[in-house]
N, C-alpha and C positions, 0 to 999 in steps of 0.2 A: 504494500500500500504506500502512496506517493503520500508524503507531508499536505499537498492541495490538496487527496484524496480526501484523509484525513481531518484536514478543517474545515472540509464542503460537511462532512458527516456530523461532526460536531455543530456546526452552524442549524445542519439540521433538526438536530438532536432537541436542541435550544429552539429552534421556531417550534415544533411539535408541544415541549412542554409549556410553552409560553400559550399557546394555544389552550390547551388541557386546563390551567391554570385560569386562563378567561374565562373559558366557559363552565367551570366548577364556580367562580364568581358570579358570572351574569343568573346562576342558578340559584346559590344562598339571593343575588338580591332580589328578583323571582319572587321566587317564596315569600321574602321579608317581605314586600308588598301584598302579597295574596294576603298577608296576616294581617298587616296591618288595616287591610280593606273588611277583612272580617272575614275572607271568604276560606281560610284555613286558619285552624289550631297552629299552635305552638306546637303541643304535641305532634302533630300530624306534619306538621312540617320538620321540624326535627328527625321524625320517623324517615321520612322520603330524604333526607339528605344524610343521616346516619352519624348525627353527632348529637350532644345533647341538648336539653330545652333551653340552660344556661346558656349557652355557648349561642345558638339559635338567639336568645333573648338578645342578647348584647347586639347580633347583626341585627335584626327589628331596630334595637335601638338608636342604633347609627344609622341606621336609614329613613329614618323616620325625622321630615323638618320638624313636624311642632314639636317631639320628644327634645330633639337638639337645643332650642329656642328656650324650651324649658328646665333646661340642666345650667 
């Protein structure tokens, strides 16, 4: 394998997870919206992205203007 072989792969490597990493984000903010709108649980949301309600609670709560406004 050529050194350009190499950092073509690597570059690639890095666009894929940069990718992966968006759209696991665009998903938590998703959800934090559906919650915030009423239209899903905590729990429920939590559930569908596989971490806990706490953890869930915090992204709600940074995503959320009036919650910010009011901290």
């Amino acid at each position: 394998m050529t050194f350009e072989t190499r950092e073509e792969l690597i570059r690639r490597d890095s666009l894929e997870e940069g990718i992966e990493i968006g759209r696991e984000e665009g998903k938590k903010q998703a959800i934090a919206s559906m919650i915030s709108k009423g239209l899903l649980t905590v729990t429920q949301g939590a559930e569908e992205l596989g971490i806990s309600e706490e953890e869930l609670q915090r992204i709600v709560t940074c995503a959320d203007p009036v919650t910010k406004e009011e901290q």
